[in-house]
N, C-alpha and C positions, 0 to 999 in steps of 0.2 A: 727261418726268418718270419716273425711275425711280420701279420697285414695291415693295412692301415686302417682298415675296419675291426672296430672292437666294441667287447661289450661292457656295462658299466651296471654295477647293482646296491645299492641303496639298502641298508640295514639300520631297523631300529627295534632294539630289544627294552620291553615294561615290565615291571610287576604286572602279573595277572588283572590285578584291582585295578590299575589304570588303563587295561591293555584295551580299546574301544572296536567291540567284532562289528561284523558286517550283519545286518538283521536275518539273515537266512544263517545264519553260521547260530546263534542264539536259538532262534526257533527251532535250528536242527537238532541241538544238543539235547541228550535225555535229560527224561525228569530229575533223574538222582544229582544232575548235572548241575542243577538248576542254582542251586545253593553252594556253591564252589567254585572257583577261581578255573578258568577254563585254561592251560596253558596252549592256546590259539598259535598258529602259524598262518599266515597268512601274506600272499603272495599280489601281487599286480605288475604284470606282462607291459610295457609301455610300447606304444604302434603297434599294437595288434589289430587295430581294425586296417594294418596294412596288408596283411595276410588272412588266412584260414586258423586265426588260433585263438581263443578262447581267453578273455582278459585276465583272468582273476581267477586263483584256485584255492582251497583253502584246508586245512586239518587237525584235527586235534592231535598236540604232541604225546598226548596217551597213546596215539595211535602207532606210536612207535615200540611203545612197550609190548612187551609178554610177561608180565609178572614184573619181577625185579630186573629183567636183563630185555636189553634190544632183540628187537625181534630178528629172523632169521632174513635174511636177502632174499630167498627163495619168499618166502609170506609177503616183503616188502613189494617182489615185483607183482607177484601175483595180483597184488594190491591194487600196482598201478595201472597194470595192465587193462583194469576196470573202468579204468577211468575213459572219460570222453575224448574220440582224437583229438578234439581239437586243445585241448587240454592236456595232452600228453609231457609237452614241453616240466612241467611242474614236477617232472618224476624225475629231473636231472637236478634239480634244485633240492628236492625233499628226500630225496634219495643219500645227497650229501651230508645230510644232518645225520641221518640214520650210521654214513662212513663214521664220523666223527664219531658217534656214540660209542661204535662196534672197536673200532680201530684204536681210538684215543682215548676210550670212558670219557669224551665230554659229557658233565650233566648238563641239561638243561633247566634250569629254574627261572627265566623269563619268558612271557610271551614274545615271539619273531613277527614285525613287519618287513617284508623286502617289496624291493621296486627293480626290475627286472629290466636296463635297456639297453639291448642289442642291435648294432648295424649292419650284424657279418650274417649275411644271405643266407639261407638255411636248404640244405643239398644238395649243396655246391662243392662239398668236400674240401672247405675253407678252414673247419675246424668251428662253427659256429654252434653244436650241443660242446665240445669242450669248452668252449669260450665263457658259455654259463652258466659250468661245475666251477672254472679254476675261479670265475669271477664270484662267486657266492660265495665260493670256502674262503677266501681271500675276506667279505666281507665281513663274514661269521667270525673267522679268526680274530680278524681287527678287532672287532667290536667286542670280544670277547679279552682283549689286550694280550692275545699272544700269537700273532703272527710270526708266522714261524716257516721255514721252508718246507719243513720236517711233512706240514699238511700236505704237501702238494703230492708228495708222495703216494698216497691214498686215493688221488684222483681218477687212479684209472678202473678201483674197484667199481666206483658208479656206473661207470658207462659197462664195463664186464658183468657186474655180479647181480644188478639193480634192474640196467635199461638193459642187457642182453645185447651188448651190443662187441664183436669182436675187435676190440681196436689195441693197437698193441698201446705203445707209452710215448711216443714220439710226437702223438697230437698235444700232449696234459702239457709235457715238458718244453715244446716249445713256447706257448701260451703262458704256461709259469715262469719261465727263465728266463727267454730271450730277449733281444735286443735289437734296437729300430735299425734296419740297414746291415744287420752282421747275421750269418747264417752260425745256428747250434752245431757244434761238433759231439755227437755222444755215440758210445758204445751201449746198443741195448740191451745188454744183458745182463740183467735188464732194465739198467737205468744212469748211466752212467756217464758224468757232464766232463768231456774231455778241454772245450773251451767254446772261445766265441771267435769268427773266424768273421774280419770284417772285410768287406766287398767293395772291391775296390771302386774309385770314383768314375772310371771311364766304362761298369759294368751293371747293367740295370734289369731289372726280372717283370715280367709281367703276368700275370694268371689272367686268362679268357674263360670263361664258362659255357662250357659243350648245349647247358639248358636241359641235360638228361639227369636226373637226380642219382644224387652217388647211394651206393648200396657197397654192402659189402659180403666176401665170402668165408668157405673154409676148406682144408685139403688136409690130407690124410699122409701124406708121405714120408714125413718125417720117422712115427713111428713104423710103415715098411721097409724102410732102411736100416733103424736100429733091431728089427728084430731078422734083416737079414746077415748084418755083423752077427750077431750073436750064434745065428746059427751055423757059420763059417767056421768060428772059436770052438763049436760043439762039434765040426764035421755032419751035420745032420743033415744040412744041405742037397737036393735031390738035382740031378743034371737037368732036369724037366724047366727046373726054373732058368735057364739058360748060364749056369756057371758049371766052369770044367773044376773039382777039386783039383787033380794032382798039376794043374796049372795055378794054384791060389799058393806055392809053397815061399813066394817073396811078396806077399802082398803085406807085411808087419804085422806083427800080433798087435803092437802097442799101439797103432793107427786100427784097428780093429777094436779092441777094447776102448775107443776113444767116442767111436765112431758106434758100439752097441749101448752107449751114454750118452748121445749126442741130443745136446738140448738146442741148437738153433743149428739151423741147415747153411744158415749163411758160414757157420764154421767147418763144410766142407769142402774140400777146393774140389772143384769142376774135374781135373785129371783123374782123381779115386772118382768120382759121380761116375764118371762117362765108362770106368774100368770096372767098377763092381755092382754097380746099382741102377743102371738105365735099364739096364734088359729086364730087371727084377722088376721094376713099376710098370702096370699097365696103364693105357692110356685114359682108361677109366674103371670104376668101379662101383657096383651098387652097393647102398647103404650095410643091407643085410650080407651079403657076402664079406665085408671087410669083418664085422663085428663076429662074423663067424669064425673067422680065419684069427682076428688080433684084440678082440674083444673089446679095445678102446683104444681110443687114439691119445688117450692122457693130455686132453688141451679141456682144462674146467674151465673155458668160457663159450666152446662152441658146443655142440650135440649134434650128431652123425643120426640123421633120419635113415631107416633101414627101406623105406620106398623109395628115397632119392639114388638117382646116379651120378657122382664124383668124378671130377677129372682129378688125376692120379699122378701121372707123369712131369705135364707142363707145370701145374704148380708148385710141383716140390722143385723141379730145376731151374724156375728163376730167381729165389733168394740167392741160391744156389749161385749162379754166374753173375745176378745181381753186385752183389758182395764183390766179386772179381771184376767188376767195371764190363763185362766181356755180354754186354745187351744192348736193348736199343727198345723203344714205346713198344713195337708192336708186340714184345715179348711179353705183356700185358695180356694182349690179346690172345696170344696162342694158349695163355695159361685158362682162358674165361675171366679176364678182369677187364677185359676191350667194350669200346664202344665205338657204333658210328660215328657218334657224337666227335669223341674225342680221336678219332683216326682222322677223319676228316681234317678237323683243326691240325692235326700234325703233319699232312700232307699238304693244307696252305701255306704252312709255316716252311717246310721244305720247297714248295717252289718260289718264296719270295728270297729263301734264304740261296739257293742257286741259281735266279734269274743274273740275266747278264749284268743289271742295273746293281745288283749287291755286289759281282764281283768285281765291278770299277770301280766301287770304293771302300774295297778290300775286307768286303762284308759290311753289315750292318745286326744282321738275323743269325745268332749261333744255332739255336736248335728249339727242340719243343719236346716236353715229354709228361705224360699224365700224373699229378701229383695224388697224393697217398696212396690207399689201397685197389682205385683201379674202378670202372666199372661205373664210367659216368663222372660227372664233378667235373673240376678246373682240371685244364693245361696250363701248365710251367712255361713261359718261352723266356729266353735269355739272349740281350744282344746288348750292340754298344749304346751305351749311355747318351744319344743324341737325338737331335729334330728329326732324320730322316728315318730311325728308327722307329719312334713315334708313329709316325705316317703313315709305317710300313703295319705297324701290329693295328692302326684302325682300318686300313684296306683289307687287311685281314676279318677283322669282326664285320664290313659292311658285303665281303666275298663270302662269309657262312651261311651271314643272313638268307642269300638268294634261293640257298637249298631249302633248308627249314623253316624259310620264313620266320627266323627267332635270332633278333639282335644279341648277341650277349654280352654277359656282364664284362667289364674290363675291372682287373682290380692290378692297384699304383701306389707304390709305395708304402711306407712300413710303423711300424708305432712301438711302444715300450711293451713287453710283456709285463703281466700281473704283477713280478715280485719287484722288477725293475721302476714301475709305475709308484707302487706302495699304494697305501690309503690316504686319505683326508679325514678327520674326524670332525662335525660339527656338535659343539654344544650349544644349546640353549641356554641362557642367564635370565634365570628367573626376575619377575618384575619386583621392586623393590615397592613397599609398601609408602603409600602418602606420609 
């Protein structure tokens, strides 16, 4: 379900000739420059002096070139990565142009102005870097007169391939699809809109934010698993690793060959995890040991540091039971995606939602559980749709407080996602002569 904070961006494409730079963007250009139409991109952050980020960024669309063909992702990030933090925000925007180019052969043949303005809190795990890919491409689209779904698709290359950032598709797609007050039903595998599942009137959501900035991680277990199917099918299997063969003789070959393929973990059910594959994953693992033993973990958005040490076990088996309904917040935790932050909030949430006063009026407080990938950002809480509810989730944000001394956010109700929203297009009508 989209939130009710969103973000909104402003696009206007000129002829080069008319395109008006900013005086450092002129001065900056080369000599050879000097005499040529500069196809200029440029950018303006709007409430940035609310935060730590930098107004205004700006590039030449050469800059995107290598010759005749868009440059490589990898030279794009490198790129960006140059740039100033506070500035960094500009590489989910510019990065986008570059999807479109690689993805779609959009040319570009005008100068880009965009206006950039965002309400959704930034590392709060609200989804506020996707908020201003889906809302820029959505811009660029329009303005370009072919808005289309087809783009949105492409959005999760930026945040992967651009900003290095591991997120799967469930941030792009609800932000693109969704709708105010109805939660997205989809299958990610890996992208795929089953329907929209609307909420009922007597049932209300709230997000608190823990105040600990979300981050995110990576786990290795998927491919431990697949390559210990595989080696069960070969018999090569050693009893060292904790499996008996001549006790594997009803385990299915076809659940085995399924399972030496297996592209999302949430497709294994818990019963084979717990029978063939728990004893096989250790509870951690250093970088260099895995690489040694399976050489990659075949996930081209993350990279396995050979000095880091990995937890192994926990986070392969919470997709894993995830999927099966068969967990609960802390299982976050046990995996390394927990936070004080958000443990804390989930234990307030638990004693408003069992004090005696909830169960006299047959609840108010369902539950609370950390939203997306974990590891700081908002709590999810769900309860009934009324005044005493209310009440309850601000007694809650004014009980955090006393620990950390840090009020947080409350976020209320919900808005159109991007495709649902559509655009506006403004023209100008030139003045008519005396």
């Amino acid at each position: 379900m989209p939130i009710r904070e969103a973000c909104h961006v402003a696009v206007q494409m000129n002829h080069p000739s008319k395109h008006r730079l900013w005086k450092h963007a002129w001065l900056g250009s080369k000599p050879k420059d000097k005499g040529r139409h500069l196809f200029w991109k440029l950018y303006v952050s709007y409430g940035s002096e609310l935060s730590n980020r930098g107004p205004t960024f700006d590039m030449d669309l050469s800059d995107f070139m290598d010759g005749d063909q868009p440059i490589s992702y990898e030279k794009q990030r490198n790129t960006l990565l140059k740039i100033h933090p506070n500035r960094r925000w500009a590489a989910f925007v510019a990065g986008m142009i570059l999807v479109l180019m690689t993805e779609l052969g959009v040319c570009f043949e005008d100068s880009i102005s965009m206006l950039v303005s965002s309400a959704v809190p930034e590392g709060k795990g609200v989804l506020s870097s996707t908020s201003v890919d889906v809302a820029s491409m959505a811009a660029i689209a329009a303005a370009r007169g072919n808005f289309i779904y087809q783009i949105f698709q492409n959005l999760r290359t930026v945040e992967n391939h651009i900003f290095g950032a591991p997120y799967g598709v469930m941030d792009q797609m609800t932000s693109a699809c969704g709708e105010a007050n109805k939660l997205l039903a989809m299958v990610c595998q890996p992208a795929e809109i089953v329907g929209l599942v609307e909420i009922p009137s007597h049932i209300r959501f709230w997000g608190i934010d823990s105040g600990i900035r979300h981050r995110v991680g990576t786990y290795m277990g998927r491919k431990m698993i697949k390559s210990t199917a595989s080696s069960i099918l070969s018999r090569s299997l050693i009893n060292g690793d904790g499996l008996i063969l001549d006790k594997l003789e009803n385990v299915g070959v076809e659940l085995l060959e399924d399972e030496a393929s297996l592209d999302y973990l949430c497709n294994l059910s818990p019963h084979r995890y717990e029978a063939l594959y728990a004893k096989v994953l250790l509870e951690s693992m250093l970088g260099e040991t895995f690489l040694e033993k399976y050489a990659d973990h075949h996930d081209p958005v993350t990279v396995i540091d050979p000095k880091c040490t990995y937890g192994v076990r926990a986070p392969a088996k919470h997709p894993i039971y995830e999927n099966f309904h068969v967990k609960c917040h802390f299982s976050y935790s046990v995996c390394g995606l927990g936070s004080d932050g958000t443990d804390r909030l989930v234990q307030l949430v638990q004693e408003i939602q069992h004090g005696k006063l909830s169960k006299s009026n047959e609840g108010t407080i369902y539950g609370a559980e950390i939203t997306g990938g974990g590891s700081g950002g908002t709590v999810c809480v769900v309860g009934r749709n009324s005044v005493r509810s209310s009440e309850q989730i601000l007694e809650i944000q004014q009980r955090y407080k006393k620990a950390p001394g840090y009020l947080p956010l409350l976020f209320e109700g919900s808005s159109p996602a991007s495709g649902k929203f559509g655009y506006l297009k403004i023209h100008r009508i030139p003045n008519k002569p005396n």
